[in-house]
C-alpha positions in Angstrom: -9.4 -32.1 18.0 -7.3 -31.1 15.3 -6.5 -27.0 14.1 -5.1 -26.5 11.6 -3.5 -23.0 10.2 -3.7 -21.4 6.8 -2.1 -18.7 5.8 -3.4 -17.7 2.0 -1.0 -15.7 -0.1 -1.4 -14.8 -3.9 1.0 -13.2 -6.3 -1.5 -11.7 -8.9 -2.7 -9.1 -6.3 -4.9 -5.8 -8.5 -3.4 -3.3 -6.2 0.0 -4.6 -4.9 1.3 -7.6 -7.4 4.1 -10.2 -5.3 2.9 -8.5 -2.0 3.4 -11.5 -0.2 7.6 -11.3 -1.3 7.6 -7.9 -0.6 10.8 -6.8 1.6 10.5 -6.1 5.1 13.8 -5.4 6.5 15.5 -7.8 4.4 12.6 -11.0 4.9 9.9 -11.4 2.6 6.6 -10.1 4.4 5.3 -14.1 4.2 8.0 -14.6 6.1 7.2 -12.4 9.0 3.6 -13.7 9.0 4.4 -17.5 9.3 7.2 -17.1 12.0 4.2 -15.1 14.0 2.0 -17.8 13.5 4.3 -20.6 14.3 4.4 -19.8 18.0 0.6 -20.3 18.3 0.7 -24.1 20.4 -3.0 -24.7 19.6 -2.4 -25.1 16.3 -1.2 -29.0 14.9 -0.4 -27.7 11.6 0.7 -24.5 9.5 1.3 -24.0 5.7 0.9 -21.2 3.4 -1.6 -22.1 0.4 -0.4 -20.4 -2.5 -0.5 -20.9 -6.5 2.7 -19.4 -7.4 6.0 -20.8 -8.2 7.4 -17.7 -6.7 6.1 -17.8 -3.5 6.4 -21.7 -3.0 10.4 -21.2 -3.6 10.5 -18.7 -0.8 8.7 -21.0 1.2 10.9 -23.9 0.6 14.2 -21.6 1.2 12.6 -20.5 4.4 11.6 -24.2 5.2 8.3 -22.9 5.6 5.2 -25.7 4.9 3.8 -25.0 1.4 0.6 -26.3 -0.2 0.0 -25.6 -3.7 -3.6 -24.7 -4.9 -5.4 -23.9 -8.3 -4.4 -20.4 -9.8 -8.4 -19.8 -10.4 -9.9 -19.4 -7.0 -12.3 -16.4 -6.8 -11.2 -15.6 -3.0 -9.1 -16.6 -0.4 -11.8 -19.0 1.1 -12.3 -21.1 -1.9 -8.6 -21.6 -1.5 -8.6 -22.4 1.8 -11.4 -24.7 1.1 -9.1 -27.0 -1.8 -6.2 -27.0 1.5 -9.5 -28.6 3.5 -10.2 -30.9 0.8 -6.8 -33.0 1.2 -5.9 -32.2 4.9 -8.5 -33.0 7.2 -9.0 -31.1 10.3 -11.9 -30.1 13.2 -10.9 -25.9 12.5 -8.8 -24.1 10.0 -7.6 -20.7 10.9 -7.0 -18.4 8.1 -4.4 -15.6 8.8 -4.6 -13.6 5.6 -0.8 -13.3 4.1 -0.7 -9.6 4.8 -1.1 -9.2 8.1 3.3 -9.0 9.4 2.0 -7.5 12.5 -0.6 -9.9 13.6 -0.7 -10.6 17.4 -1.0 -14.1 18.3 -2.9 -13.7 21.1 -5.6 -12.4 18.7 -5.2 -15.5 16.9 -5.9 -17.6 19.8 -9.1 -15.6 20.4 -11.1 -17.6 17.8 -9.8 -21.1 17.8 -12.6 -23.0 19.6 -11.8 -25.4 22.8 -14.4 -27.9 21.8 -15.8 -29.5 17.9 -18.6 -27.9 16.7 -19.4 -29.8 13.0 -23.4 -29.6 13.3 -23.6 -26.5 11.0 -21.8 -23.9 9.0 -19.3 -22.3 11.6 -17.3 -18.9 10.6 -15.6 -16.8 13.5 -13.8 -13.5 12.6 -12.6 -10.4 14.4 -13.0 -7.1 14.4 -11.2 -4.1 16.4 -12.0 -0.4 16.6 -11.1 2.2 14.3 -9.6 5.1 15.6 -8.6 6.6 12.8 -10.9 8.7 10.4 -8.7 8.0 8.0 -9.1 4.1 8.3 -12.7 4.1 8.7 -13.3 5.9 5.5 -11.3 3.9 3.2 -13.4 1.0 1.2 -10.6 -1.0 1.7 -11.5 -1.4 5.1 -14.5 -4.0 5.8 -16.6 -2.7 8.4 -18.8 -4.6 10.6 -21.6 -4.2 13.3 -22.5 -7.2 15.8 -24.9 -7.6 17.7 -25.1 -9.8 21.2 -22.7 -12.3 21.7 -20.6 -11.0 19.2 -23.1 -12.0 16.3 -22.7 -10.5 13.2 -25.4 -8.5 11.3 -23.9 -6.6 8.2 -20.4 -6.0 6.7 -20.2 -2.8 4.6 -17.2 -1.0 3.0 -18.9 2.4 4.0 -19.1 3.5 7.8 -21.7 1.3 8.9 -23.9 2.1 11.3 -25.0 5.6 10.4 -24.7 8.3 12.9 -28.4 9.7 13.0 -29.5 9.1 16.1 -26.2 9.3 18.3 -22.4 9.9 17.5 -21.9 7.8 20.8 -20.3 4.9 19.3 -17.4 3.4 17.8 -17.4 2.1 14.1 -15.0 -1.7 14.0 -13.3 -2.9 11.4 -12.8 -6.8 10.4 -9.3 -8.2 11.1 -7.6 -10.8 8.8 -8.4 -13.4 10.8 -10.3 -16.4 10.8 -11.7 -19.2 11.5 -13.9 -22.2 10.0 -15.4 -26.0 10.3 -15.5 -27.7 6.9 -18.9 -27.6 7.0 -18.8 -23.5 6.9 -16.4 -23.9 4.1 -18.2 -26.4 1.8 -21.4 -24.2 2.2 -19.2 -21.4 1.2 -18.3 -22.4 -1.8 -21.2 -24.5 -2.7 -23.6 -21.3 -2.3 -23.6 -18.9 -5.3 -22.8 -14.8 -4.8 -26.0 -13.4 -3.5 -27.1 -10.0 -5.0 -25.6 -7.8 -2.2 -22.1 -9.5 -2.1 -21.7 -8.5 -5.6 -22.8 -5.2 -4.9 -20.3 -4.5 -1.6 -17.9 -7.3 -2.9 -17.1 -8.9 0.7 -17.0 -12.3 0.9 -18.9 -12.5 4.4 -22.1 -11.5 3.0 -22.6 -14.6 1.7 -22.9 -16.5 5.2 -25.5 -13.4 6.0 -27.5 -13.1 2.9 -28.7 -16.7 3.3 -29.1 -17.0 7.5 -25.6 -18.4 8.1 -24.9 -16.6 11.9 -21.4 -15.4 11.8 -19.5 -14.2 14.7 -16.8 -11.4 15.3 -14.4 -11.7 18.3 -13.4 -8.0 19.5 -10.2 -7.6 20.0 -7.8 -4.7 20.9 -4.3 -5.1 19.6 -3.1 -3.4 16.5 -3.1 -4.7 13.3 -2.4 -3.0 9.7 -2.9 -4.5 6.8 -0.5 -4.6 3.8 -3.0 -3.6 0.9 -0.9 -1.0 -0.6 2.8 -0.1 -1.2 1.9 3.0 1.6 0.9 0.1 4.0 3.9 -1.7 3.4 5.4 1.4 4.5 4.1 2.4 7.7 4.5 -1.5 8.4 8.4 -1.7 7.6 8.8 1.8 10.0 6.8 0.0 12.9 9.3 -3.2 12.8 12.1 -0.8 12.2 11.2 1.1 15.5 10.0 -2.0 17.5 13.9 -3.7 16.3 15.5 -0.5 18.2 13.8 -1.0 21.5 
């Protein structure tokens, strides 16, 4: 079985353009995302798909693994899917390029210990929100499963609503994840249904035509870099965590 990791990273981003190169006590946060996911032992492979001069040169100075991809992809899984067209693996596991403080053991979570190529696989992850703050903000994906971890709908607003009962916790998907190639050809091969358009998150697409989709929980904290604020907090978390 052969696993492959991907780690996407765009310069052209609306609300942050060069995020990926953006300085984190004096690395680029790329940087702090492939050394992370270096130390995962499951995976055979690791490169960053970019389409960026820019980013490919601060790959190659970092002697990270760099694959170049078309500047015209609509989303980071289309991208991902070019890297599965000319390297051939069982699983690739994306870990989105702005996620510095991913935990690896999170990673590990969702790579699966046996080959599953019948159908269309996705895995992602989700972790609790506990702030009100975080569960508000659109940029935020939330998700609610069902059993065995099963998705059912992905929503920038607070989903489920609290009618009924305030006893539970609202989840938020994590920049993690994973896919066969048969999940990413039908990805890309399947045209935006009407409600992905409307919410604009990618995962609808498996739902809106009876894909099953699955969310690991998982508990450690993540953050990720969507913003110049994020880049903030992030940058004071290593800063602290680099004086213990």
């Amino acid at each position: 079985m052969k696993i492959i990791g991907v780690i996407p990273a765009r310069y052209a981003s609306t609300r942050f353009p060069g995020k990926p190169l953006a300085d984190i006590c004096g690395k680029p946060m790329i940087w702090w995302v492939y050394q992370k996911v270096k130390e995962i032992k499951e995976l055979d492979e690791l490169y960053v798909a970019t389409d960026d001069e820019r980013i490919k040169k601060v790959c190659d100075e970092y002697d990270m693994k760099v694959v170049m991809t078309r500047n015209d992809h609509p989303n980071h899984i289309a991208r991902i899917h070019e890297v599965s067209e000319n390297i051939k693996a069982d699983y690739y596991i994306c870990v989105c390029g702005d996620e510095p403080l991913i935990n690896i053991d999170s990673v590990k979570k969702i790579i699966p210990s046996e080959t599953y190529n019948d159908e269309p696989l996705f895995i992602g992850e989700r972790r609790k929100l506990k702030d009100p703050a975080e569960t508000i903000d659109s940029a935020n994906i939330k998700v609610v499963t069902g059993e065995n971890d099963l998705g059912i709908y992905c929503s920038r607003t607070p989903i489920p609503y609290p009618k009924g009962t305030l006893m539970f916790d609202y989840y938020k998907t994590v920049g993690i994840e994973c896919f066969n190639k048969l999940g990413l050809d039908f990805f890309v091969n399947t045209p935006m249904g009407k409600t992905e358009k409307v919410e604009d998150v990618d995962y609808i697409r498996f739902l809106e035509h009876g894909v099953k989709i699955y969310f690991k929980e998982v508990e450690s904290y993540s953050l990720s870099v969507d913003t110049p604020k994020d880049l903030e907090k992030v940058i004071s978390i290593i800063q602290n965590e680099n004086k213990k």
